[in-house]
C-alpha positions in Angstrom: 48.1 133.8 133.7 48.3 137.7 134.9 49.2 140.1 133.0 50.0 142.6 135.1 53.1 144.9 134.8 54.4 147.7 136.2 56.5 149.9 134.5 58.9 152.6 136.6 58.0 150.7 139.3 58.9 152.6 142.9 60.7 150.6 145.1 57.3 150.5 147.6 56.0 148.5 144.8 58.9 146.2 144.8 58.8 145.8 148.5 54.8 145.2 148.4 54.7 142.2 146.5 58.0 140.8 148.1 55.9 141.4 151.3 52.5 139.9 149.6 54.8 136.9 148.6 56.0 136.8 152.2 53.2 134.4 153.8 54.7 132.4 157.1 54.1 129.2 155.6 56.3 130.6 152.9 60.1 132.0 152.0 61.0 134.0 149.8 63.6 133.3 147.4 66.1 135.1 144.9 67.6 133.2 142.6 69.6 134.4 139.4 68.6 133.5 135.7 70.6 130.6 134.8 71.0 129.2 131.2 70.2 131.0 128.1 67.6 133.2 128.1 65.7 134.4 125.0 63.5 137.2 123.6 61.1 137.1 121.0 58.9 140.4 119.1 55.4 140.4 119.6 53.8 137.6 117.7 51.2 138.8 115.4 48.7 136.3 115.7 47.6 133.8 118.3 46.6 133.5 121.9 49.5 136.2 122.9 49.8 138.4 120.1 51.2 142.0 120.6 53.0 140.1 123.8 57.0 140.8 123.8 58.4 137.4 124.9 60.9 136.2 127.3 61.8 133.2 128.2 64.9 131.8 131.0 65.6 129.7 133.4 66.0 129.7 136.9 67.9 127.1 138.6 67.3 125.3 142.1 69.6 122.4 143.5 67.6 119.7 144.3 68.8 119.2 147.7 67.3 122.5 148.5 64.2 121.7 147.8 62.0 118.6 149.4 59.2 116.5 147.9 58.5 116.1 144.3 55.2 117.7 144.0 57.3 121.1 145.6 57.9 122.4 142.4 54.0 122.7 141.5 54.0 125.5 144.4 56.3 128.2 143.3 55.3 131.7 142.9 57.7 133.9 141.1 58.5 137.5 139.2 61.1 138.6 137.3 62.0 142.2 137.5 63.8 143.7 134.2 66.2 146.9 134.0 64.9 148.6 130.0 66.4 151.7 129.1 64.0 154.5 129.2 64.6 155.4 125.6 62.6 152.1 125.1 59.8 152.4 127.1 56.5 154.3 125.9 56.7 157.7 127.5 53.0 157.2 129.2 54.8 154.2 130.9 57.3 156.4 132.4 59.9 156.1 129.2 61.9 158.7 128.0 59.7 162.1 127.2 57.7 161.0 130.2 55.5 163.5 132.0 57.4 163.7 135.4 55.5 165.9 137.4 
Protein backbone atom coordinates (compact mmCIF):
# COMPACT_ATOMS: atom_id res chain seq x y z
CA UNK A 1 0.00 0.00 0.00
CA UNK A 2 1.60 3.71 -0.55
CA UNK A 3 1.51 6.09 1.61
CA UNK A 4 2.24 8.87 -0.10
CA UNK A 5 0.32 12.23 0.18
CA UNK A 6 0.66 15.48 -0.92
CA UNK A 7 -0.61 18.23 0.91
CA UNK A 8 -1.22 21.79 -1.04
CA UNK A 9 -0.77 20.01 -3.91
CA UNK A 10 -0.21 22.43 -7.16
CA UNK A 11 -2.24 21.62 -9.90
CA UNK A 12 1.15 20.27 -11.94
CA UNK A 13 1.04 17.69 -9.36
CA UNK A 14 -2.54 16.85 -10.04
CA UNK A 15 -2.00 16.88 -13.78
CA UNK A 16 1.30 14.55 -13.37
CA UNK A 17 -0.18 11.69 -11.95
CA UNK A 18 -3.43 11.97 -14.12
CA UNK A 19 -0.77 11.95 -16.91
CA UNK A 20 1.36 8.91 -15.13
CA UNK A 21 -2.18 7.21 -14.83
CA UNK A 22 -2.68 7.95 -18.56
CA UNK A 23 -0.98 4.70 -20.16
CA UNK A 24 -2.58 3.89 -23.93
CA UNK A 25 -3.60 0.67 -22.86
CA UNK A 26 -5.48 2.59 -20.25
CA UNK A 27 -8.36 5.40 -19.59
CA UNK A 28 -8.75 7.42 -17.18
CA UNK A 29 -11.71 7.73 -15.25
CA UNK A 30 -13.66 10.20 -12.71
CA UNK A 31 -16.13 8.91 -10.94
CA UNK A 32 -18.01 10.60 -7.86
CA UNK A 33 -18.11 8.99 -4.31
CA UNK A 34 -21.28 7.16 -4.05
CA UNK A 35 -22.78 5.73 -0.81
CA UNK A 36 -21.83 6.71 2.60
CA UNK A 37 -18.57 7.56 3.25
CA UNK A 38 -16.94 7.46 6.66
CA UNK A 39 -14.06 8.89 8.77
CA UNK A 40 -12.35 7.44 11.54
CA UNK A 41 -9.35 9.31 14.17
CA UNK A 42 -6.11 7.80 14.09
CA UNK A 43 -6.22 4.43 15.72
CA UNK A 44 -3.80 4.08 18.38
CA UNK A 45 -2.61 0.81 18.00
CA UNK A 46 -2.16 -1.63 15.22
CA UNK A 47 -0.80 -1.97 11.69
CA UNK A 48 -2.11 1.73 10.80
CA UNK A 49 -1.93 3.56 13.85
CA UNK A 50 -1.56 7.44 13.79
CA UNK A 51 -3.43 6.85 10.17
CA UNK A 52 -6.69 9.20 9.88
CA UNK A 53 -9.14 6.95 8.05
CA UNK A 54 -11.53 7.20 5.24
CA UNK A 55 -13.40 4.95 3.77
CA UNK A 56 -16.28 5.35 0.48
CA UNK A 57 -17.37 4.06 -2.27
CA UNK A 58 -17.11 4.57 -5.74
CA UNK A 59 -19.69 3.19 -8.04
CA UNK A 60 -19.30 1.73 -11.70
CA UNK A 61 -22.29 0.25 -13.77
CA UNK A 62 -21.56 -3.00 -14.84
CA UNK A 63 -22.25 -2.52 -18.29
CA UNK A 64 -19.43 -0.22 -18.40
CA UNK A 65 -17.05 -2.36 -17.48
CA UNK A 66 -16.15 -5.97 -19.38
CA UNK A 67 -14.83 -9.16 -17.95
CA UNK A 68 -14.92 -10.17 -14.34
CA UNK A 69 -11.34 -10.23 -13.42
CA UNK A 70 -11.54 -6.16 -14.72
CA UNK A 71 -12.11 -4.99 -11.42
CA UNK A 72 -8.69 -6.56 -10.06
CA UNK A 73 -6.96 -3.82 -12.43
CA UNK A 74 -8.10 -0.47 -11.19
CA UNK A 75 -5.79 2.22 -10.09
CA UNK A 76 -7.33 5.07 -8.26
CA UNK A 77 -6.82 8.40 -5.98
CA UNK A 78 -8.94 10.38 -4.18
CA UNK A 79 -8.23 14.06 -3.92
CA UNK A 80 -9.77 15.82 -0.64
CA UNK A 81 -10.60 19.73 -0.17
CA UNK A 82 -9.44 20.29 4.18
CA UNK A 83 -9.62 23.63 5.31
CA UNK A 84 -6.21 25.05 5.93
CA UNK A 85 -6.96 25.80 9.56
CA UNK A 86 -6.70 21.90 9.81
CA UNK A 87 -3.74 21.11 8.17
CA UNK A 88 -0.17 21.31 10.01
CA UNK A 89 1.32 24.51 8.99
CA UNK A 90 4.72 22.61 7.59
CA UNK A 91 2.15 20.90 5.27
CA UNK A 92 1.10 24.16 3.85
CA UNK A 93 -1.93 24.72 6.71
CA UNK A 94 -2.78 27.81 8.07
CA UNK A 95 0.48 29.77 9.68
CA UNK A 96 2.30 28.21 6.69
CA UNK A 97 5.60 29.67 5.58
CA UNK A 98 4.56 30.96 2.04
CA UNK A 99 7.54 32.29 0.71
Amino acid sequence: MSKNVFFNASKDIICATAEHMNKEDRLTVIAPLAGNASVHAPSRSGKHKGYHRIKCEIWIPEDAIKGEDALTDFGAFMMLSLPKNRVQPHLGGEGADTE
